[in-house]
N, C-alpha and C positions, 0 to 999 in steps of 0.2 A: 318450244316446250309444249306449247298448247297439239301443236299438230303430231307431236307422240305421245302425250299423255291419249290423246283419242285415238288413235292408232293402235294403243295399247287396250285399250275400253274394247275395240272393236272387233282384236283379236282373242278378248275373252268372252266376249260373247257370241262369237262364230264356234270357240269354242267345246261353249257352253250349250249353244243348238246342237254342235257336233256327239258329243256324250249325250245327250236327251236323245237324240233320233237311234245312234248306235244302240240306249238302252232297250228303247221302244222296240227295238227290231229287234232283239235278243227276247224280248219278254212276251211277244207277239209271235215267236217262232215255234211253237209251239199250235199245230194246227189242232181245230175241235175234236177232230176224228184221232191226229197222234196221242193228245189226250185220254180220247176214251180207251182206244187201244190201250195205253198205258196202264191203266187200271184194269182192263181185263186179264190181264198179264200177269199183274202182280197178284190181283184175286187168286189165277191159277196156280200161282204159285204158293200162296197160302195155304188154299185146300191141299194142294199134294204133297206141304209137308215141305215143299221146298224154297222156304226163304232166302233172300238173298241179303235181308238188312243194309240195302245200299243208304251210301250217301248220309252215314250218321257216324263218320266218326270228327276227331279234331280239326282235320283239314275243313270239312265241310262248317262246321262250327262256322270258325274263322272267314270262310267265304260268304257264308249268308249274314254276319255281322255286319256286311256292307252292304246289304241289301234284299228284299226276300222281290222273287219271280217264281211264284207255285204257276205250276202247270194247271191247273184245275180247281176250283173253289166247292166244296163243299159242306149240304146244308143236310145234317146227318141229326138222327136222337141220341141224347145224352146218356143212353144207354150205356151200361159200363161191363156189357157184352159185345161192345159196338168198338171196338179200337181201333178211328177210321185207319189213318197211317199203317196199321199191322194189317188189317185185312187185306188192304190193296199193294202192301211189302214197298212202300214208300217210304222219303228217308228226308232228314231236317232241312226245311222251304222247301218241297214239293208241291204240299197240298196248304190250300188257304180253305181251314176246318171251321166249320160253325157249328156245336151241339145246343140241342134245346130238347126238350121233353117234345117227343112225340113230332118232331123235326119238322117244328111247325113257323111260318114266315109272319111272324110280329113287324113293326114295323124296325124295332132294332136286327134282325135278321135282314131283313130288306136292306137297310142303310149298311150294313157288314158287307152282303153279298153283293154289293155295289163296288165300297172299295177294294172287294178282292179283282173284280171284273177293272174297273177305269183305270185305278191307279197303278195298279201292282199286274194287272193284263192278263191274269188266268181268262181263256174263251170257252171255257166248258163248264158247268157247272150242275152238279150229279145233288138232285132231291134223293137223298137214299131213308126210306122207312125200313122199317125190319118186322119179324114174325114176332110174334108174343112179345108183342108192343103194350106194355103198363097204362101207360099215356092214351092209348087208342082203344084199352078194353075199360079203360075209367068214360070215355066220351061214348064206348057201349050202352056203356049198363048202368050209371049213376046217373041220378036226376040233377035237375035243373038247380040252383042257388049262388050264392055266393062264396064268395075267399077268390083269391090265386088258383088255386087246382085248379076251380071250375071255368075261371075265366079263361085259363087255357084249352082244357079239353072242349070249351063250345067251341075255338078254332076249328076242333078237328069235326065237330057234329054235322057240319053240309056232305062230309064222306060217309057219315054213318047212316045218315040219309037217304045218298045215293047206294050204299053196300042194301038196305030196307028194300029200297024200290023194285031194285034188280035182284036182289034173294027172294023176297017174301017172308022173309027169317028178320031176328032182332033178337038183342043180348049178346049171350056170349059166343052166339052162333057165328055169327059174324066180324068175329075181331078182325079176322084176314084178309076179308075183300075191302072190309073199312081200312085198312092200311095202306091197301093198295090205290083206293079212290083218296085214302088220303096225302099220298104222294101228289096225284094230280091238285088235287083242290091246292097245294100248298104253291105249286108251280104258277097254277092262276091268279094266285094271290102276287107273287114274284113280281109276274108281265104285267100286272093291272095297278101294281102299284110303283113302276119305272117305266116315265116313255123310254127311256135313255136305253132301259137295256132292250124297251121293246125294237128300238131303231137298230141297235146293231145287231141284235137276232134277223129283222130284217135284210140286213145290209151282207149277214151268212159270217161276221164276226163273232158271235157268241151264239151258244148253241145251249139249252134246258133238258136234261133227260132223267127220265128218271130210275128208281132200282131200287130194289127190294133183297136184303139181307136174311137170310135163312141161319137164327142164332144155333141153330142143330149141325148145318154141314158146315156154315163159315163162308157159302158159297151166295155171290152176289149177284143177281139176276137182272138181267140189265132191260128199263120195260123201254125206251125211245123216248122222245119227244112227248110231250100231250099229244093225244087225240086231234086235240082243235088248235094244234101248234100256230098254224097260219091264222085263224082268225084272230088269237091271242095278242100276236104281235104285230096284226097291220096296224096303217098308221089310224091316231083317231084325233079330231077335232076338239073334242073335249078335253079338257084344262086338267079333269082327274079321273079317267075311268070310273075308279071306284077308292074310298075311300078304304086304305091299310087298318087293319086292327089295332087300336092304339087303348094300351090299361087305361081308366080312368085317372085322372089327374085330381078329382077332385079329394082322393079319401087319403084321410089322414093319419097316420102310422101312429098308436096309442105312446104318449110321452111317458116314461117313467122318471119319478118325483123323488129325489134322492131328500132325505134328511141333511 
């Protein structure tokens, strides 16, 4: 009895390797570059008018019920001219969606944009900001203080920084190139606050690009890699690059006093 109750243990657990590695490799099959293609594709079909609304009817339902493998993870502004899924004519578990104001990498962004990479295997992952960005013309042209807003838009202020330096311009002159440094800045933030994803960018498993949404034509402008893609992601000795932006913990939400 003992020598097939273990026999039996042994054969559900070979089995059980057997479905983990089979899923691994279905959810991995998807290379960075089929990925991006993907989504150029679908962009083009957007703009021209020619959706094809795949992969969202009942059938699909029912199949992602058992499991979601998005081909690419995406860290997009909460804009609600921004409809990632339609823009790029993608269809239910494709895309592993993140929106935030101003499509900026807090540290719950970072923890998100991780389980969409480890667990779930999307190896692409698209910073997409957009044109006449709210979020990035507030981290323009409003000053310094406190609340929520503000603690977001300083996120975005090392882009509005670098959009100063390189223009000569400031305010509303420059919401656009601020958008665009603010893509990068956000990517930086990503690699510097994961070794984990710095290692498999290394290793050519996961890949950070970024892209810029035009809310006028609908058309998605695909910018590459960071700039400093390679120095981002070598390896580093240090315990924590740099510390993720994290809300203060200490303030305390005002109690209202029921009678």
């Amino acid at each position: 009895m003992r020598s097939t109750a273990f026999s039996c243990v042994v054969l559900l657990v070979l089995s059980f390797v057997s479905l983990s590695v089979a899923a691994e490799e279905k959810i991995s099959g998807v290379s960075p570059q089929e990925a991006l293609k993907r989504l150029e594709d679908g962009n083009k079909r957007f703009v021209e008018g020619k959706l094809q609304h795949p992969r969202a009817d009942q059938a699909r339902i029912k199949e992602t019920a058992q499991g979601q493998q998005p081909f690419a993870t995406i860290l997009s502004c909460s804009d609600s001219r921004v409809p990632v899924e339609v823009v790029f004519d993608q269809g239910i578990g494709d895309l592993f969606v993140i929106r935030v104001a101003g499509n900026v990498c807090d540290f719950t962004q970072l923890g998100t944009t991780k389980y969409g990479v480890e667990p779930l295997g999307s190896r692409l992952c698209v910073v997409m900001g957009h044109t006449k960005c709210g979020a990035v013309a507030a981290a323009c042209t409003l000053p310094d203080g406190e609340g929520h807003v503000l603690d977001l838009i300083r996120a975005i202020r090392p882009a509005v920084q670098r959009a100063e330096a390189e223009t000569g311009k400031s305010g509303a002159e420059i919401v656009e190139p601020s958008a665009r440094e603010n893509v990068f800045v956000q990517i930086e933030t990503l690699f510097k606050g994961s070794a984990s994803l710095r290692e498999a960018a290394r290793k050519g498993d996961f890949v950070v690009v970024g892209a810029i949404y035009d809310i006028e034509t609908g058309k998605v402008t695909f910018l590459g890699p960071h700039p400093k893609n390679d120095e981002l992601v070598k390896e580093s000795n240090e315990t924590q690059t740099t510390q993720v932006r994290q809300r203060p913990m200490n303030r305390r939400m005002p109690v209202r006093r029921t009678r």
